[in-house]
C-alpha positions in Angstrom: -20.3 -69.6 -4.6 -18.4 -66.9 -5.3 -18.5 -63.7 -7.8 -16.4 -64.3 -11.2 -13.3 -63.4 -10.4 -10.9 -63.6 -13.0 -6.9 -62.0 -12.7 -5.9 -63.3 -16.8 -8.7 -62.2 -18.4 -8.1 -59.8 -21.0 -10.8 -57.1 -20.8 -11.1 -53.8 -23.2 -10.8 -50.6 -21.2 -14.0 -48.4 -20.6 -14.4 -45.3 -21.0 -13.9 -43.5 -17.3 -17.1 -41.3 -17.6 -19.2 -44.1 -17.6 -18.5 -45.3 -13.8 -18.8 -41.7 -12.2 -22.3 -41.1 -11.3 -24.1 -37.6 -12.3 -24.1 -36.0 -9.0 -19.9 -37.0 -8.3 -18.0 -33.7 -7.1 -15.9 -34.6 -10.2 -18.8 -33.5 -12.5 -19.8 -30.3 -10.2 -15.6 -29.5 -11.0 -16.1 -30.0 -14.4 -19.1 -27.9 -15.1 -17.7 -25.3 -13.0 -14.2 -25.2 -14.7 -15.8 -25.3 -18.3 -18.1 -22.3 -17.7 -15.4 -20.4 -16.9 -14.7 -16.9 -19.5 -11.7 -19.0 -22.5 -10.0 -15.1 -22.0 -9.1 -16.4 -18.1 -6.6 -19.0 -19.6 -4.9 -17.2 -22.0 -2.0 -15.8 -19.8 -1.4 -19.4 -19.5 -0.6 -19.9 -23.2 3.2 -20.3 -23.9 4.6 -19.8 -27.5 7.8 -21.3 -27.2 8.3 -24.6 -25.9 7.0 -28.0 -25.6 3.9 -27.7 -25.2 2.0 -27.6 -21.8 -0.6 -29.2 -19.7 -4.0 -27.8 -20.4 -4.8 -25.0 -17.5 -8.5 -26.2 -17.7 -7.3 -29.7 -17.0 -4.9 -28.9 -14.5 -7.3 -26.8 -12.4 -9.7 -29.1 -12.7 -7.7 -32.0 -10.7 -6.3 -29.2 -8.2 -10.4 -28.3 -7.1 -11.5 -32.4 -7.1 -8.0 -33.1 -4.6 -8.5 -30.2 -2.8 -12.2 -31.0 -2.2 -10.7 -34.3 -0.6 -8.6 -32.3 1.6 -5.4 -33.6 0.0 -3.1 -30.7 -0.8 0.7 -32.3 -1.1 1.3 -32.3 -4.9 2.8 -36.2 -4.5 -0.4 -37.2 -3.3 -2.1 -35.1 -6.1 0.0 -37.1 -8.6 -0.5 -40.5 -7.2 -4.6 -39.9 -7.1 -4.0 -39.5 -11.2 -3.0 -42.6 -11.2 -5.6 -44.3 -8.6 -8.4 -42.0 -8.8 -11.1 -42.6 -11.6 -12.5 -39.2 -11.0 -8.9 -37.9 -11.5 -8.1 -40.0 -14.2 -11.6 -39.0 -15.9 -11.0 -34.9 -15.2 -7.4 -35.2 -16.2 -8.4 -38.0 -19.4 -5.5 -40.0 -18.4 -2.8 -37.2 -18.9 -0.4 -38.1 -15.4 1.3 -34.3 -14.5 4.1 -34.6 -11.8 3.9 -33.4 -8.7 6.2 -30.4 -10.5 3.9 -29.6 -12.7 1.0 -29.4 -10.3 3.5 -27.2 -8.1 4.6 -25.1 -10.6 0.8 -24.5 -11.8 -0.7 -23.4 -8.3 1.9 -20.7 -7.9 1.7 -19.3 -11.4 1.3 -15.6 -11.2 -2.0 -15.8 -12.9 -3.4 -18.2 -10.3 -4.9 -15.6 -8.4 -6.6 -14.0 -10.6 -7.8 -17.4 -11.9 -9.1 -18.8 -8.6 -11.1 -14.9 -8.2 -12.9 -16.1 -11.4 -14.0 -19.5 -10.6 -15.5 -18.3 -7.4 -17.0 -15.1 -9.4 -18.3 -18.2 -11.6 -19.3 -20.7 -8.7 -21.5 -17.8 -6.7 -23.5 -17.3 -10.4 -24.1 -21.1 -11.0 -25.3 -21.0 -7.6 -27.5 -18.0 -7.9 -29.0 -19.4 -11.0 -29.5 -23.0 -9.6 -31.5 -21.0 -6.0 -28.9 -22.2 -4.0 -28.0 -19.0 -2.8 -30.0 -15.6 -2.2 -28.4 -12.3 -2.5 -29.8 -10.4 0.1 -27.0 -10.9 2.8 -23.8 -12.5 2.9 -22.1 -13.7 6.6 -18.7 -13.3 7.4 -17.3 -14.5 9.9 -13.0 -15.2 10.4 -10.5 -17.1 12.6 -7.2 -17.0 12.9 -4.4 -19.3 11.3 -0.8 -20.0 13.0 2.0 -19.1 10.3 4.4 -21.8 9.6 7.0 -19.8 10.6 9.7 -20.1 14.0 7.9 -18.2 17.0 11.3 -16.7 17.8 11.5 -14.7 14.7 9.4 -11.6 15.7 10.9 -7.9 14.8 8.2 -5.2 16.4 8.2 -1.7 15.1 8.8 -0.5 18.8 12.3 -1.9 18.8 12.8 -0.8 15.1 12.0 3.1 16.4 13.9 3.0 19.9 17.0 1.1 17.9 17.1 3.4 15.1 16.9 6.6 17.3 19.8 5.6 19.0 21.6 4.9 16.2 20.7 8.7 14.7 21.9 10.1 17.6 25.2 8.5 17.4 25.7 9.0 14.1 25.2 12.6 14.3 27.5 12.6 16.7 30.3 11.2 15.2 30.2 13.3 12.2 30.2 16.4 14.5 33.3 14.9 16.1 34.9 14.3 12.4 33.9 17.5 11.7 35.1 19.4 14.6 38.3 17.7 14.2 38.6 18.9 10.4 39.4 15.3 9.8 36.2 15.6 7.0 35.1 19.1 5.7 31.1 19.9 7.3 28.5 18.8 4.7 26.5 21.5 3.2 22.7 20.6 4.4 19.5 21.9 4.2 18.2 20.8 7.5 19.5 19.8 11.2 17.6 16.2 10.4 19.1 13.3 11.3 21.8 12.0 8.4 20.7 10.0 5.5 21.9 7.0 4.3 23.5 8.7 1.1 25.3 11.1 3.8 26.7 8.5 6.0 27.9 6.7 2.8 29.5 9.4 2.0 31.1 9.9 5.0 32.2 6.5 4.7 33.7 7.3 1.6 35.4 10.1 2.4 37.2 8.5 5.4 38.2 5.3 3.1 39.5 8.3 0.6 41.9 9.5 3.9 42.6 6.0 5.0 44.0 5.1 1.5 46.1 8.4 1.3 47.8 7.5 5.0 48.5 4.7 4.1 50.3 6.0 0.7 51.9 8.1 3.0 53.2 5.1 5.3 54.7 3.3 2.7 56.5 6.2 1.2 58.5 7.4 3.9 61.2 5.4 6.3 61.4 8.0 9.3 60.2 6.3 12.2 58.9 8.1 14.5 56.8 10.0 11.3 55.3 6.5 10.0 54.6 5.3 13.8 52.5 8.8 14.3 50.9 8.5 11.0 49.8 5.2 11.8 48.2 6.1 15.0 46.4 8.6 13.1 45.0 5.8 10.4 44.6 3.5 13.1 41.6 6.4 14.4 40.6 7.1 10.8 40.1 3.2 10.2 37.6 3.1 13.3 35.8 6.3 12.1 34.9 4.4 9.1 34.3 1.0 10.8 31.7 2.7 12.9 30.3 4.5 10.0 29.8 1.4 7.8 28.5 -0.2 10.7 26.1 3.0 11.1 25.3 2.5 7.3 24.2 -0.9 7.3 22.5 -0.8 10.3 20.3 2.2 8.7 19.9 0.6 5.3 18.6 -2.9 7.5 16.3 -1.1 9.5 15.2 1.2 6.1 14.4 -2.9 5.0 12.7 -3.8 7.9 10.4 -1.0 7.9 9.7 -1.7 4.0 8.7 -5.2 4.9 6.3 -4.4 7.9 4.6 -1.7 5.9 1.8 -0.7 8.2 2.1 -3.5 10.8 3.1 -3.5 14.3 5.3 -6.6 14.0 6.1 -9.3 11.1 8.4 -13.0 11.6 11.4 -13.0 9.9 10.9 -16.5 8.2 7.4 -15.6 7.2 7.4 -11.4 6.4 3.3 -11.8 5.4 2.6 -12.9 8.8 2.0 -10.7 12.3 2.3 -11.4 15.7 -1.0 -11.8 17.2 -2.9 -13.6 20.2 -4.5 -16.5 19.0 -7.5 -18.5 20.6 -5.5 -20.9 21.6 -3.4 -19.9 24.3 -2.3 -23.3 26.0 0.3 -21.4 28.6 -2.4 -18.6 29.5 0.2 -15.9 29.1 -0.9 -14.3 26.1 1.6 -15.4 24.1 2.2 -13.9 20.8 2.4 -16.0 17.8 3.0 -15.6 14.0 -0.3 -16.0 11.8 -2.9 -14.4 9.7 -6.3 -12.8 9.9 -8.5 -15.1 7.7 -12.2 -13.7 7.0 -14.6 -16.3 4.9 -17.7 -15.1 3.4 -20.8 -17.4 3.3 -24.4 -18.2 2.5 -26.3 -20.7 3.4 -23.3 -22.4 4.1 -21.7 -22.1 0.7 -18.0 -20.2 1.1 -18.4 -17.0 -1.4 -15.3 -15.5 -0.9 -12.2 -15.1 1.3 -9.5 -13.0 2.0 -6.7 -13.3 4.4 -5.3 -10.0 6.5 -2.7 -9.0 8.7 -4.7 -7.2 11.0 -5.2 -9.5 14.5 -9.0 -7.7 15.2 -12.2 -8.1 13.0 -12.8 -4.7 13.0 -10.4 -3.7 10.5 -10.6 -6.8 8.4 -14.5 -7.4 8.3 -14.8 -3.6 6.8 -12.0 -4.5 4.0 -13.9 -7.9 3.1 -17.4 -6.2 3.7 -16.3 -3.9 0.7 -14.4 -6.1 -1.6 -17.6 -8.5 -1.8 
């Protein structure tokens, strides 16, 4: 004998709540989500436009999928259509994976997530969960997505860019010793800015221009052949200074984007080159990634942050203070 099983039946729809016991992680989301300060959502509020998913509703789903470990935003769309939990949390609104996308990168997303764990720690504080006499951090670190071949390392940034002052400098003392440019009035024997090698590269485009004037406007031979000579050096004066230019300006970048790193992958800037744990060619290879540091008690996570500094002893002092 076997169960009633019926494919024609018409049945009316329940409601969703009903088949999601009390003690679901779907409820625990919910609670969490709706204790949560209304001023946190605001800078989510749009006034022109159609109108937009609900932020409560859309973090909602994001916690429940990422509690099941699923993180792709196609699989976070399918579970609104499969999921009864899902389809209960998100009361059978079905967001696309766009949406969901676009949501979790929102610039107000971080402060957002900072307040839901400020709002989990209290719930579980006032439920005895948690104590607060100590918290335990502890961190591992996390392999960047980002090509191992990428690295740039201040070292080579220093030794590269010293060499390139030096020649610099030296070519505008040859310019200028030539009285192919008139000496630049400076306050200082420090190596040339950018601004001064630009302008040296204007100046020499300035001469090139006006030999070349000249060129065109005279048909003596021997007179346009040695004016040419003399444009042909001009031309790789101010080659080699644009080429001195950009090569400041990139290093000028590369230095902005390391900050006060050692090292940073050009496909992933936020991440250093560090030595992880797992060192499969026991060479000490270095590797792109991050510094992550959790912060826990009694096994619930309280906070996190993620660093760029490859020892603890940095990063456990910045976390020890922010929490």
């Amino acid at each position: 004998m076997y169960k009633h099983y019926n494919m024609n039946q018409i049945t009316l729809p329940l409601e969703t709540e009903v088949l999601i016991p009390d003690n679901d992680i779907s409820k625990a989301v919910h609670t969490l989500v709706e204790s949560m300060p209304e001023a946190i959502f605001e800078g989510f509020r749009q006034s022109q436009g159609a109108s937009s998913y609900h932020p409560k509703m859309m973090l909602k789903i994001l916690l429940c999928a990422y509690s099941q470990s699923t993180f792709s935003g196609r699989k976070i769309e399918a579970l609104l259509h499969d999921s009864i939990r899902m389809r209960w949390l998100a009361q059978e609104q079905t967001p696309s994976y766009r949406t969901i996308n676009r949501f979790r990168v929102h610039p107000k997303m971080a402060a957002l997530l900072q307040s839901a764990f400020i709002q989990f720690r209290t719930q579980l504080e006032s439920n005895g969960l948690i104590d607060s006499d100590a918290i335990f951090i502890d961190g591992t670190k996390i392999e960047a997505s980002a090509n191992k071949y990428t690295f740039v390392f201040r070292k080579n940034i220093d030794r590269h860019e010293s060499a390139l002052l030096e020649k610099s400098k030296a070519k505008y003392e040859a310019l200028v010793e030539s009285e192919v440019i008139p000496e630049m009035i400076r306050e200082s024997d420090e190596p040339l800015t950018a601004s001064e090698l630009a302008h040296i590269h204007t100046q020499l485009d300035d001469i090139d221009t006006e030999l070349t004037e000249q060129i065109n406007g005279t048909e003596d031979m021997p007179t346009r052949k040695a004016t040419r000579s003399v444009r042909s050096e001009i031309r790789q004066s101010k080659k080699a200074m644009k080429d001195y230019l950009d090569r400041r300006l990139h290093y000028q970048t590369q230095r902005a984007l390391m900050r006060e790193r050692n090292s940073y992958s050009k496909t992933d800037p936020d991440a250093t080159f560090m030595r992880m744990k797992d060192d499969h060619m026991q060479n000490g290879q270095l590797k792109a990634g991050y510094n992550l540091q959790i912060a826990t008690n009694h096994q619930y996570v309280l906070g996190y942050d993620v660093f760029w500094n490859p020892t603890m002893s940095v990063s456990s002092i910045n976390m020890n203070d922010r929490h």
